[in-house]
C-alpha positions as CSV (number, residue, x, y, z in Angstrom):
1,X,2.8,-21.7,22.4
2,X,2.8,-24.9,20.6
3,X,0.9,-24.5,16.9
4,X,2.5,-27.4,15.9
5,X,-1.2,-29.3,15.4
6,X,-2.5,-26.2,13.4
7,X,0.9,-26.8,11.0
8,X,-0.5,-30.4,10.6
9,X,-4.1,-29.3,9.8
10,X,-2.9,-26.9,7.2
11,X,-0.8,-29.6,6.0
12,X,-3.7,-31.9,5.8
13,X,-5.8,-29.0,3.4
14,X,-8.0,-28.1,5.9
15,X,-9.5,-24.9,4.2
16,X,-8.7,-21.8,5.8
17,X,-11.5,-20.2,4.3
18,X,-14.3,-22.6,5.3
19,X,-12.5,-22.3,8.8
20,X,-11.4,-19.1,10.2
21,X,-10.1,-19.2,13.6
22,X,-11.8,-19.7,16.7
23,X,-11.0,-18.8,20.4
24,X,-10.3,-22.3,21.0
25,X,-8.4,-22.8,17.4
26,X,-6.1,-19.5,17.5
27,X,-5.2,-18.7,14.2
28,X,-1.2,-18.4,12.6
29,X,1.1,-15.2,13.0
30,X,0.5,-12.9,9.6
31,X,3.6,-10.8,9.0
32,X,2.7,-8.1,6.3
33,X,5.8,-7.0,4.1
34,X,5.8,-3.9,2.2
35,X,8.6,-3.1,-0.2
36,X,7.8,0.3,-1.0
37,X,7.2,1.0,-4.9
38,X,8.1,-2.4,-5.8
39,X,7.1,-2.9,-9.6
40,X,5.8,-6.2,-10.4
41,X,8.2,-6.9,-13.4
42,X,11.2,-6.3,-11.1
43,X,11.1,-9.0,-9.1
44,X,14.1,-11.8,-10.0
45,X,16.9,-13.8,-8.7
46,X,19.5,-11.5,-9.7
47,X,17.6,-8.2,-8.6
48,X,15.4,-9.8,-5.4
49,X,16.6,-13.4,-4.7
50,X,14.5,-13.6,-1.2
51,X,11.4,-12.3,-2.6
52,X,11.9,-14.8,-6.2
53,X,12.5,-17.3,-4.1
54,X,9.4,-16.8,-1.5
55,X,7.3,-16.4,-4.7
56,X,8.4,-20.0,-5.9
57,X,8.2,-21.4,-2.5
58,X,4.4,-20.2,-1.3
59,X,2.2,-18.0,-3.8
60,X,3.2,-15.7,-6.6
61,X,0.1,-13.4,-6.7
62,X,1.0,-12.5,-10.7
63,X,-2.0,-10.1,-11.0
64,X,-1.0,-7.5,-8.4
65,X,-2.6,-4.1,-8.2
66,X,-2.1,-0.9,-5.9
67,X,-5.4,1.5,-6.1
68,X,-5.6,4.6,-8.2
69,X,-4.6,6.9,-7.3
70,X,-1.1,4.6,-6.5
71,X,0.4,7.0,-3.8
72,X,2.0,5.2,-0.3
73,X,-0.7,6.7,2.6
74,X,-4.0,5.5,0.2
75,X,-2.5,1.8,-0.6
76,X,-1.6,1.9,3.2
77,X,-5.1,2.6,4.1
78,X,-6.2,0.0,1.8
79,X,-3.9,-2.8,3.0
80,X,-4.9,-1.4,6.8
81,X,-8.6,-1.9,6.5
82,X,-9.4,-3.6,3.7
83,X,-11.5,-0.7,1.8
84,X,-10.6,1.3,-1.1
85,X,-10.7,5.2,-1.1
86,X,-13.8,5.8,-1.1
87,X,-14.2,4.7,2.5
88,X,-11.2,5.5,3.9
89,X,-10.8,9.1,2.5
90,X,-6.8,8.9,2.2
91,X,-6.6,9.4,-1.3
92,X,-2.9,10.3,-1.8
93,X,0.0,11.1,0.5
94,X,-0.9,15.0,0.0
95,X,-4.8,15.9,0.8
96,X,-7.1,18.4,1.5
97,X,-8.4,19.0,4.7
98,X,-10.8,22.5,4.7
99,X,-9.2,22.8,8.1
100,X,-5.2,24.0,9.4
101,X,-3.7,21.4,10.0
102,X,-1.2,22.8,13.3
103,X,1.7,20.4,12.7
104,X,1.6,21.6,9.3
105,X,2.3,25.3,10.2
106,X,-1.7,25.8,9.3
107,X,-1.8,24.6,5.9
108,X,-4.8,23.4,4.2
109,X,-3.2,20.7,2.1
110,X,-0.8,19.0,4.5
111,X,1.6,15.8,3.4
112,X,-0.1,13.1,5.5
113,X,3.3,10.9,6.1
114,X,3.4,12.1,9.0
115,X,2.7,11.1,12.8
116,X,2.0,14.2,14.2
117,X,-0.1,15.4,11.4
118,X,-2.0,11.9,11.3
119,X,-3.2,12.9,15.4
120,X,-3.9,16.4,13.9
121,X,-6.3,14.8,11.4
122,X,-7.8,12.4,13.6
123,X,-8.5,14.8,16.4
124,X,-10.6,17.1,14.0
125,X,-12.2,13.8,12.4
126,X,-12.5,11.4,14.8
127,X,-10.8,8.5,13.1
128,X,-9.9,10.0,9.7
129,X,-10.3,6.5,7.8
130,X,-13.6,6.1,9.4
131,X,-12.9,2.4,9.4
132,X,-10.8,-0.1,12.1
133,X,-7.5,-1.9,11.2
134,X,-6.5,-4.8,10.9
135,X,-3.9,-4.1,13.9
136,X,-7.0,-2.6,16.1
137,X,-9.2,-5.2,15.8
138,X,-5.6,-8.0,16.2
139,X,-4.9,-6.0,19.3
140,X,-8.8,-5.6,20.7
141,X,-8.7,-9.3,20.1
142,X,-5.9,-9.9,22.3
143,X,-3.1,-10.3,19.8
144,X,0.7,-8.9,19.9
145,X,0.6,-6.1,17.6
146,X,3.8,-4.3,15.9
147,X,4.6,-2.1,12.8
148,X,8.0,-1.2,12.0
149,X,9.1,1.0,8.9
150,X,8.7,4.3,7.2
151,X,7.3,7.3,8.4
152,X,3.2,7.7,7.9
153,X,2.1,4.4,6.5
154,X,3.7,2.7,9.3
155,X,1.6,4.3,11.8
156,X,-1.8,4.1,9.9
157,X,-1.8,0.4,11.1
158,X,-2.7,1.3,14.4
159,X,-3.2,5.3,13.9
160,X,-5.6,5.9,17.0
161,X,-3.4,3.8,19.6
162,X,-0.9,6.4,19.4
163,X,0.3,5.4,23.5
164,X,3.4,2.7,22.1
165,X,1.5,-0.2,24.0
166,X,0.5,-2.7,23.4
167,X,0.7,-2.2,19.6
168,X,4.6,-1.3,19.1
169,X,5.6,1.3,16.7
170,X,8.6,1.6,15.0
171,X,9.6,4.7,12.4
172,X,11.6,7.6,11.2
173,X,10.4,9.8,14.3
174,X,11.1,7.3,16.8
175,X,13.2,8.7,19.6
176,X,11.8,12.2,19.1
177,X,9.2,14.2,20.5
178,X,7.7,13.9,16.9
179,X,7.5,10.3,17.3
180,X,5.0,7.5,19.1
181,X,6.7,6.4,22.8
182,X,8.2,3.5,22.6
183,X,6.8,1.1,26.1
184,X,9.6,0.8,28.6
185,X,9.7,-2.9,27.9
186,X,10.6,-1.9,24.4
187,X,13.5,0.5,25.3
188,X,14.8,-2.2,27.9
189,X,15.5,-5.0,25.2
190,X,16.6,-2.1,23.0
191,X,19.8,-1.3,25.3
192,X,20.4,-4.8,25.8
193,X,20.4,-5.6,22.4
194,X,23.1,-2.3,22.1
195,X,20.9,-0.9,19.8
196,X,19.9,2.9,20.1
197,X,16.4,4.0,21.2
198,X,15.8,6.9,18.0
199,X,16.1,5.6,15.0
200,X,18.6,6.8,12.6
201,X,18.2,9.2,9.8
202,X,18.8,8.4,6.0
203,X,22.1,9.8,5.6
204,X,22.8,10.0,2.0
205,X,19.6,8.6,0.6
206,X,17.9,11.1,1.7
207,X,19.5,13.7,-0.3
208,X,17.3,14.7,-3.6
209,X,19.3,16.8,-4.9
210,X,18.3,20.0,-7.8
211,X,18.0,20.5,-11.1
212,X,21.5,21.3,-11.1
213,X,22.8,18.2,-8.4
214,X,22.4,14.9,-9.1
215,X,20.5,13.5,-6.2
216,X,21.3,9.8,-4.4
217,X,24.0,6.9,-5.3
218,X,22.9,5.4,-1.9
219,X,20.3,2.8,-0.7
220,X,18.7,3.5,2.5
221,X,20.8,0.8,4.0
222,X,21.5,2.4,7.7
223,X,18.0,3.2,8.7
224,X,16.7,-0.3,7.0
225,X,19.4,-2.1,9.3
226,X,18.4,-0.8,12.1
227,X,14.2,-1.4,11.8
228,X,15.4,-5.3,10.6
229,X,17.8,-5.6,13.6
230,X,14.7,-4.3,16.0
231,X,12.4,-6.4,14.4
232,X,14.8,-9.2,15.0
233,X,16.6,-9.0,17.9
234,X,13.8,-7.3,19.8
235,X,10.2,-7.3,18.8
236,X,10.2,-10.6,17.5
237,X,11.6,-12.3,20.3
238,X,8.8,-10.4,22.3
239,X,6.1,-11.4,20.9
240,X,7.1,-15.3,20.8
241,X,7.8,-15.0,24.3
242,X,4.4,-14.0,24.9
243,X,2.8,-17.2,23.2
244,X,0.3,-15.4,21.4
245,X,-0.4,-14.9,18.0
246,X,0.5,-11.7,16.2
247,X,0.5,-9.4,13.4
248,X,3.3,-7.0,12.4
249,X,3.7,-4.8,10.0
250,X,7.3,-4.3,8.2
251,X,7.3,-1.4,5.9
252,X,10.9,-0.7,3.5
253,X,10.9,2.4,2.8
254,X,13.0,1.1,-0.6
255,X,13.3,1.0,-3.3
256,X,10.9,4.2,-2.7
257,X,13.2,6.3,-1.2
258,X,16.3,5.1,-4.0
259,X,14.1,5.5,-6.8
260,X,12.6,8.8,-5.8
261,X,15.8,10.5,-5.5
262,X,18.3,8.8,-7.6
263,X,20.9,10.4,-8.9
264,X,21.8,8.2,-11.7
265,X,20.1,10.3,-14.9
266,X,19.9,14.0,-13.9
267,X,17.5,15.9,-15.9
268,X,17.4,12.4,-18.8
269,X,15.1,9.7,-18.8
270,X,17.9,7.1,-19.0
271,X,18.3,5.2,-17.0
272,X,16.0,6.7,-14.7
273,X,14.9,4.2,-12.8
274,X,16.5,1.4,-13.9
275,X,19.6,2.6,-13.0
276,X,22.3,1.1,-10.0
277,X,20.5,3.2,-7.8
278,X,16.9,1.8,-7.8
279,X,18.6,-1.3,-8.1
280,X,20.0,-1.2,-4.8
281,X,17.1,0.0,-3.1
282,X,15.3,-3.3,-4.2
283,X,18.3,-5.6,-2.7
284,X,18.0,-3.4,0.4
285,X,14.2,-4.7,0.6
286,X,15.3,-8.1,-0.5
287,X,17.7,-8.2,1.9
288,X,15.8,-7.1,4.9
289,X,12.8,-9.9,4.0
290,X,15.7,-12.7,4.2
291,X,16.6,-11.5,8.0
292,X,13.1,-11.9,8.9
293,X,12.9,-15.3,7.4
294,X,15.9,-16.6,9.0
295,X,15.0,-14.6,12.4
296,X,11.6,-16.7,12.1
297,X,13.7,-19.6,11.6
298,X,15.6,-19.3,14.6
299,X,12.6,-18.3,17.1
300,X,10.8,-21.6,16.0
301,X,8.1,-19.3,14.0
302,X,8.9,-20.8,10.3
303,X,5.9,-23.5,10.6
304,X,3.2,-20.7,12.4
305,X,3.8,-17.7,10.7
306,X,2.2,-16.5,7.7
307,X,4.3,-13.9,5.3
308,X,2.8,-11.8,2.7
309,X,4.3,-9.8,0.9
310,X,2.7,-6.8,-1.2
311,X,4.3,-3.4,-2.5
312,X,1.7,-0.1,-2.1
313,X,2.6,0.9,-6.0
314,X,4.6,0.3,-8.8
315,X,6.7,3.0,-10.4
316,X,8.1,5.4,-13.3
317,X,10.9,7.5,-14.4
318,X,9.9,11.3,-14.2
319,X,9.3,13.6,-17.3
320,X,9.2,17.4,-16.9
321,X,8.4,17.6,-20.5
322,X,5.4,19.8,-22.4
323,X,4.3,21.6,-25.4
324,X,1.5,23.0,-24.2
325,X,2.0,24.1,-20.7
326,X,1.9,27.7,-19.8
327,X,3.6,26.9,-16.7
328,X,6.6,24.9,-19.0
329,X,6.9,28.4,-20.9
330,X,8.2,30.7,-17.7
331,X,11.6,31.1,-16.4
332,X,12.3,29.7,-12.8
333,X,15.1,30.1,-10.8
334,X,15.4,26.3,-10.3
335,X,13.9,24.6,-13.2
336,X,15.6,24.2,-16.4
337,X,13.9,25.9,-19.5
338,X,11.3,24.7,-21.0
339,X,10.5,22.0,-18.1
340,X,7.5,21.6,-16.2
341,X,7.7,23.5,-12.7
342,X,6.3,22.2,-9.7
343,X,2.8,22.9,-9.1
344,X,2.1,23.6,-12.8
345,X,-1.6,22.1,-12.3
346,X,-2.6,24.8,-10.4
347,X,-0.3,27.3,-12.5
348,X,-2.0,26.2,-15.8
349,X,-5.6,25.9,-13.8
350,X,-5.4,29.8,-12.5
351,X,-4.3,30.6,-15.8
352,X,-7.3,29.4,-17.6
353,X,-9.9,30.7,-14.8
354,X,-8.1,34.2,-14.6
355,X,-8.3,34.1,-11.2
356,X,-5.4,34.5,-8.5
357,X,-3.1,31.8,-7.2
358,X,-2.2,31.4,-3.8
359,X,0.5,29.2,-1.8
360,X,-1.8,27.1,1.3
361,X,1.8,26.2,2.6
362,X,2.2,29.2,3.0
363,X,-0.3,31.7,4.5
364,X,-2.2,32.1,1.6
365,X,0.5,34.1,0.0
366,X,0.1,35.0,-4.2
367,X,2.4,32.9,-5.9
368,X,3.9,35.6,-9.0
369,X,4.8,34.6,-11.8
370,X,7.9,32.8,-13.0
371,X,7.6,31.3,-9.2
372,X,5.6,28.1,-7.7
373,X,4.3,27.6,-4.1
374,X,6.5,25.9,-1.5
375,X,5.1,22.5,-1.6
376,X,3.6,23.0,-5.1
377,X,-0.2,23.4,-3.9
378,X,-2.0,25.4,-4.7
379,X,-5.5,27.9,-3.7
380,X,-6.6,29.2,-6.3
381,X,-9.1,32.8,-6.3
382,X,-9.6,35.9,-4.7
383,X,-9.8,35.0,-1.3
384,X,-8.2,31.9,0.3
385,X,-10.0,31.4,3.2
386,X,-12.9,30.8,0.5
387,X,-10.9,29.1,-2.6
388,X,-12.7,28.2,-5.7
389,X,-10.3,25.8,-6.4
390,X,-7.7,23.7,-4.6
391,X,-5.3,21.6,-6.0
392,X,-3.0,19.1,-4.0
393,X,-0.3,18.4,-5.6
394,X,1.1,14.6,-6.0
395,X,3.4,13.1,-8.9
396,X,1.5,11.0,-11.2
397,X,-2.0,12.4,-10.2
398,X,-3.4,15.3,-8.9
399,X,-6.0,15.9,-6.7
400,X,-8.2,19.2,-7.7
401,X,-10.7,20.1,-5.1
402,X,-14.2,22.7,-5.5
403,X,-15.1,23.6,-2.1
404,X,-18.3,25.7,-3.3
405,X,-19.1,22.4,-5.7
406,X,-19.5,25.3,-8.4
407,X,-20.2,23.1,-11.5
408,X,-19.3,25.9,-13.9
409,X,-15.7,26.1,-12.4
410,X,-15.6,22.5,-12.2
411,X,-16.4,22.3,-16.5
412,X,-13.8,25.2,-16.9
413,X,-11.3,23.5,-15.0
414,X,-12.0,20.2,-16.8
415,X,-11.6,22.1,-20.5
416,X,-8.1,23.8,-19.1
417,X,-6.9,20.3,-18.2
418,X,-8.6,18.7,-21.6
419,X,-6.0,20.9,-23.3
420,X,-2.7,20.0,-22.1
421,X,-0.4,17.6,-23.4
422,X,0.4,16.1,-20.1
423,X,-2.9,14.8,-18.8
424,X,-4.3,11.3,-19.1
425,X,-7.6,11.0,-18.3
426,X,-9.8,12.9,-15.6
427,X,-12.7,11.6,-13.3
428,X,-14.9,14.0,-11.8
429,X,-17.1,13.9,-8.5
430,X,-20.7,11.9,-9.6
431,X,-22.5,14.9,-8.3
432,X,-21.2,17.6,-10.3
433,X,-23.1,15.6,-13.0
434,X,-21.8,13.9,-16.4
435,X,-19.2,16.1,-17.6
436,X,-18.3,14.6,-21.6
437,X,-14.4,12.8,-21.9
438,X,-14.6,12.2,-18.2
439,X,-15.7,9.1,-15.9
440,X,-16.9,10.0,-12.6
441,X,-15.0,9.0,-9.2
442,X,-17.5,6.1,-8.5
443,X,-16.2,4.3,-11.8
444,X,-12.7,4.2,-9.4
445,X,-14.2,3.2,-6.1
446,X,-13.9,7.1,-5.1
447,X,-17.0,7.7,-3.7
448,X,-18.3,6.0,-0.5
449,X,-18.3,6.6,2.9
450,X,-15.1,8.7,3.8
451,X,-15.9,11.6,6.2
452,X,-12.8,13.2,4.5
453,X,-13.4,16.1,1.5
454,X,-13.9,14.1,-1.5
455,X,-12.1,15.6,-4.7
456,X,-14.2,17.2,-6.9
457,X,-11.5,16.0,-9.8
458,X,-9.1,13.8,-10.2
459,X,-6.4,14.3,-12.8
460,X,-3.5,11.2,-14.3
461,X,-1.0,12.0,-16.1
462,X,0.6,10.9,-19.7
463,X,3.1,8.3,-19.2
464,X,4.8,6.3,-21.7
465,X,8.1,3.8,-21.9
466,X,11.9,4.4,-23.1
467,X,11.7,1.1,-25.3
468,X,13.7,-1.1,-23.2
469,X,11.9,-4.2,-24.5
470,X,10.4,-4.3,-21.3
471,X,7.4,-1.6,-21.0
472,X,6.8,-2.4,-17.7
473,X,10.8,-1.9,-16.1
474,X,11.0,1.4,-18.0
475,X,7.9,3.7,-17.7
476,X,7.8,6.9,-17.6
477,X,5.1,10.1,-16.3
478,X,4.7,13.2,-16.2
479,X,5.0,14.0,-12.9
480,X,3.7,17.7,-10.8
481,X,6.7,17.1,-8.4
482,X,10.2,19.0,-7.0
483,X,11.6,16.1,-7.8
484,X,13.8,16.4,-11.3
485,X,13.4,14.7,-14.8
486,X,15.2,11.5,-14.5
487,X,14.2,11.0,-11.3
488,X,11.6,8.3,-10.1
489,X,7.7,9.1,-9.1
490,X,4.6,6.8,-9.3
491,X,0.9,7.7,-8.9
492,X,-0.1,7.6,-12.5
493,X,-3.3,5.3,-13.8
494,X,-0.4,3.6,-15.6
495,X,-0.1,-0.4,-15.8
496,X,3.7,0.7,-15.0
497,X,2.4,2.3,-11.5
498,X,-0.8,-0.2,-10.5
499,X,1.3,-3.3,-11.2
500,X,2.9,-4.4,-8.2
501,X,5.0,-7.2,-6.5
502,X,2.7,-9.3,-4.4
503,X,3.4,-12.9,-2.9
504,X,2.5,-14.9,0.2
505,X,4.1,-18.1,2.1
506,X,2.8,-19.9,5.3
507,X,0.8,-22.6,6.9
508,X,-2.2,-21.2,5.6
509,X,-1.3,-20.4,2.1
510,X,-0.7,-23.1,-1.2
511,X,3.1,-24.3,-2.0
512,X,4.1,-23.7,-5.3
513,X,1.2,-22.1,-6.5
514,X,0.6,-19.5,-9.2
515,X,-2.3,-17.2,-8.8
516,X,-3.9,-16.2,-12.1
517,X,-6.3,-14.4,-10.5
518,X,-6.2,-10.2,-10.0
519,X,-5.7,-9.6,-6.3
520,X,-5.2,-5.9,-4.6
521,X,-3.8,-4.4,-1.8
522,X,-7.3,-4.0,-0.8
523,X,-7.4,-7.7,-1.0
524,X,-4.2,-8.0,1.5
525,X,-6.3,-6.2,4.5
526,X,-9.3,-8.5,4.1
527,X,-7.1,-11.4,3.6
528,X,-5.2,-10.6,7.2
529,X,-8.4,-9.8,8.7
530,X,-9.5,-13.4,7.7
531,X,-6.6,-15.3,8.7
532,X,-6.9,-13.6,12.1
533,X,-10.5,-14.7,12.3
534,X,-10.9,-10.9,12.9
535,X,-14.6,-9.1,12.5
536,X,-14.0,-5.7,10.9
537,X,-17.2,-4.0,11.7
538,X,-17.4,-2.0,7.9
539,X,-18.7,1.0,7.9
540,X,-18.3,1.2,4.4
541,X,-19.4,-0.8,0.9
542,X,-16.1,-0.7,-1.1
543,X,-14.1,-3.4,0.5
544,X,-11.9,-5.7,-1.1
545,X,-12.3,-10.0,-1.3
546,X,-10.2,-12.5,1.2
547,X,-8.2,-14.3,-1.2
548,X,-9.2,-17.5,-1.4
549,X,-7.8,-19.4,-4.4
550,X,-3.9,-18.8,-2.5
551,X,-5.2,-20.7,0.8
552,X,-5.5,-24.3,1.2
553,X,-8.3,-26.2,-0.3
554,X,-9.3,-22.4,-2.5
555,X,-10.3,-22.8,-6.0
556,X,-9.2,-19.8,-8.8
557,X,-12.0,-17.9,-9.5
558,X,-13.4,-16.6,-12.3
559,X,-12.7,-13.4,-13.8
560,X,-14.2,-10.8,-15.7
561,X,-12.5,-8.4,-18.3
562,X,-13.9,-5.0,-18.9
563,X,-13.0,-1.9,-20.9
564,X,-15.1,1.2,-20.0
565,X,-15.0,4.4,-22.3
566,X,-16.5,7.9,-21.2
567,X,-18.5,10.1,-23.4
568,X,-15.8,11.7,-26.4
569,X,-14.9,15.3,-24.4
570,X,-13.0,18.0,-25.8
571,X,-11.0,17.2,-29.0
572,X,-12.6,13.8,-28.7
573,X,-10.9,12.9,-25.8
574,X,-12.0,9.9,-23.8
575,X,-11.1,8.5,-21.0
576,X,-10.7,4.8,-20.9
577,X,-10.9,2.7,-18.1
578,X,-9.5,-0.9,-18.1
579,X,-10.5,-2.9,-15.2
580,X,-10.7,-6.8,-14.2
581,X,-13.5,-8.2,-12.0
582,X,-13.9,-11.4,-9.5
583,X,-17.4,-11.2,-8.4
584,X,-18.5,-7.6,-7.5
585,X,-14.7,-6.5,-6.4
586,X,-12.6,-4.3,-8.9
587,X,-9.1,-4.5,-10.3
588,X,-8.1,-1.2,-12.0
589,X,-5.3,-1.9,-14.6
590,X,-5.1,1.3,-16.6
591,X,-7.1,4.0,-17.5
592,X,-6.1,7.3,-19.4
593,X,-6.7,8.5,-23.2
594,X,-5.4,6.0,-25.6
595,X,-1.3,6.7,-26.4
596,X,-1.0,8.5,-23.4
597,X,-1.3,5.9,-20.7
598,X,1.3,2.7,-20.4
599,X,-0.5,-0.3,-20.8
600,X,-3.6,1.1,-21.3
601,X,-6.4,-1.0,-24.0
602,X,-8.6,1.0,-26.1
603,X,-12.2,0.3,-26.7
604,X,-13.3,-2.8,-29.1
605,X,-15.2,-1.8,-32.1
């Protein structure tokens, strides 16, 4: 297929946006780029030369933000559709359902990065995000269609395809009868290329560790080659042979999975995350964007082949650390004294209700004391087929679920968190009415259309830096995880977590240009969705803006600064949201009580 008069129009600043594609104008390739947990400060020519250098070459999108809560399955539904939570119902990696979920032996609260349990979800739902893709609509339009890259977010491109074909799928569970098939076309060029059908595991990167074993030195180098060399060396070459356009997903599972279980602090906060470890994990990325580029450059792609480039969240060092915690005062077999256990949400929650806690990973069991539930969730009364509370446990953020909507349980549960050291601001569902220190879910774009359970609360927690005269390389959170202090976690309303890398290059997009502007991962599916001239039939009102001011012949908009205090609460507590606005769409910086959220600025007199 020969764009080469498309290249010449773009060159000519023909506006993209006053021109989306046509049937008899087919739009560019879009290759989307995720470097999982990518922090928008990190991003250099000594730690990510490919991704500096595309930044300086196409658009630098300065004003980056991943959506609160910033976990890797929500920003993945945001980049996939173009909505924020509120419509798409993922609202972190770990949800609940109000159904067993069979691939997750029954539970209640499964992890969602999963394939099988995605199927699970959208057989009982329908389409759990209640909203096409960007890859659906590409590949009901026609289009080639691939995503490559970790397990669960990869897959929510193109989540109700499920068959391999057209759209090809790529992950951790390729090769296995957990996996999607790959097309027979697929495993041809895979053996002629020598290159393995089943994609290897993580080896050494994979290892977390315990409280007592240092977790990772390693990069997730030998699984990364392998997507890059399929991407190269197979689907690439596919889909140019097939002379139409596409859209492909790449997703890097670093520096996620390096910064998650580094082993370069155990049980200290330095260096955390800004150790060798994490460090590695972002060259892995890097390095994996500059084979595409020069794979691109060999296939003839370069000059009809837009790249952007986003990461689903930013990051933080973990802290197990609190005063006030009942959890933090019992003994556990495996958590040092006086450190936050896992699942000490719904620990501290049960304690202030008086009611039983129960493990949903786990038949409902009662979690004694001095122990926490298998995967740190958490049902909590006296019968849990009927919970009054459920909390899914996170990282940065919780979710806390009231199945009953009980608005008395919901105000206790808000006073027990109110009272803890370690939280940093709480919204609460709109209809359990105004409860004071609070904001309700719709201030976040949490309420809309998702045909998901909607948390009734939503908790952040405290996060703060190590003074590395650099805030935003060094943050740290409380964090409700296994994982150990030391360690890296994100999901926080901290600027440390909603500040990531984003940048764009291509025939469509500006040279050299630096984008003042706040843009969101929200932004990056409507953006695609544009590009493609694709219609994406919404369902829902909370939907992000194409972003116009990066393509040819855009203009920067203007935008709105806003600071948005609740009602004092308990102790005079308030939560304070910090947002920026273009039009009607929202940018959530920060938002927390003031001195216990990383970036976060308080109210003007």
């Amino acid at each position: 297929m020969n764009h080469a008069p498309l290249f010449a129009a773009a060159l000519l600043g023909i506006s993209a946006l006053a021109r989306p594609a046509t049937a008899a104008d087919p739009p560019h390739n879009v290759i989307l780029f995720v470097a999982d947990g990518l922090r928008g400060a990190m991003v250099d020519d000594a730690t990510a030369p490919n991704m500096a250098q595309l930044a300086r070459q196409g658009v630098h999108l300065r004003n980056g933000h991943s959506l609160f809560p910033t976990f890797t399955t929500a920003n993945a539904s945001a980049m996939a559709t173009g909505h924020y939570f509120g419509d798409t119902g993922d609202y972190s990696n770990t949800i609940y359902t109000a159904f067993p979920v069979p691939s997750a032996a029954g539970s209640v609260t499964p992890f969602i990065e999963n394939d099988l349990v995605l199927g699970d979800i959208d057989q009982h739902f329908g389409d759990y995000l209640n909203e096409p893709t960007v890859l659906q609509l590409a590949r009901e339009a026609g289009y080639g269609t691939a995503a490559l890259g970790k397990l669960g977010p990869t897959l929510i491109f193109d989540h109700t395809g499920r068959t391999g074909t057209p759209t090809v799928i790529f992950d951790d569970a390729t090769g296995t009868e957990r996996g999607i098939p790959l097309a027979p076309e697929v495993a041809s060029r895979l053996a002629a290329a020598g290159l393995p059908s089943a994609t290897p595991g993580r080896g050494e990167n994979g290892k977390a560790g315990s409280a007592t074993t240092p977790g990772t030195l390693s990069a997730n180098v030998t699984q990364q080659d392998y997507f890059a060399a399929a991407t190269t060396r197979v689907v690439l070459p596919m889909l140019a042979e097939r002379g139409k356009p596409f859209v492909m997903v790449y997703w890097s599972r670093d520096p996620d999975g390096a910064q998650h279980n580094t082993g370069d602090s155990l049980n200290q906060l330095v260096p955390g995350i800004a150790g060798p470890t994490s460090l590695a994990g972002m060259r892995n990325a890097d390095d994996n964007l500059g084979r595409l580029r020069a794979a691109l450059d060999q296939l003839g792609l370069t000059a009809t082949t837009n790249i952007v480039v986003t990461a689903d969240h930013g990051f933080s060092t973990i802290s197990k650390a609190s005063a006030t915690s009942p959890a933090a005062r019992a003994s556990y077999a495996d958590v040092p004294a006086g450190f936050l256990p896992p699942g000490f949400v719904g620990i501290d929650i049960a304690h202030a209700l008086g009611m039983p806690l129960r493990d949903p990973d786990n038949g409902g069991a009662e979690i004694k004391p001095g122990t926490h539930g298998k995967f740190a969730n958490a049902l909590i009364g006296d019968d849990p087929a009927h919970p009054k509370v459920v909390v899914a446990t996170n990282g940065g953020s919780d979710l806390i679920y009231v199945p009953d909507g009980d608005k008395a349980v919901a105000q206790q549960v808000v006073d027990a968190l109110m009272a803890q050291d370690y939280t940093s601001g709480v919204f609460v569902d709109s209809k359990l009415g105004p409860i004071p220190g609070t904001l309700p879910l719709s201030a976040i774009a949490m309420e809309g259309s998702s045909v998901l359970p909607q948390p009734a609360i939503v908790v952040s927690f405290r996060s703060f830096d190590t003074v590395c005269g650099d805030p935003m390389r060094c943050g740290v959170e409380v964090a409700d995880t296994a994982l150990q202090q030391g360690q890296g976690m994100h999901g926080s309303f901290s600027r440390s977590d909603t500040w990531n890398f984003m940048a764009a290059i291509g025939p469509d997009f500006r040279a050299g240009f630096v984008d003042p502007a706040p843009a969101s991962n929200a932004d990056v599916g409507r953006t695609i969705a544009h590009l493609m001239g694709l219609q994406p039939r919404d369902k829902g009102k909370l939907v992000g803006r194409v972003l116009g001011e990066a393509l040819h012949g855009g203009t920067v908009p203007a935008v709105t600064r806003r600071v948005v205090p609740s009602e004092p609460g308990r102790d005079g507590l308030t939560t304070v949201l910090n947002e920026q606005l273009v039009g009607d769409t929202r940018y959530f910086d920060a938002a927390g009580f003031v001195g216990r959220t990383l970036g976060l600025a308080p109210p003007q007199p």
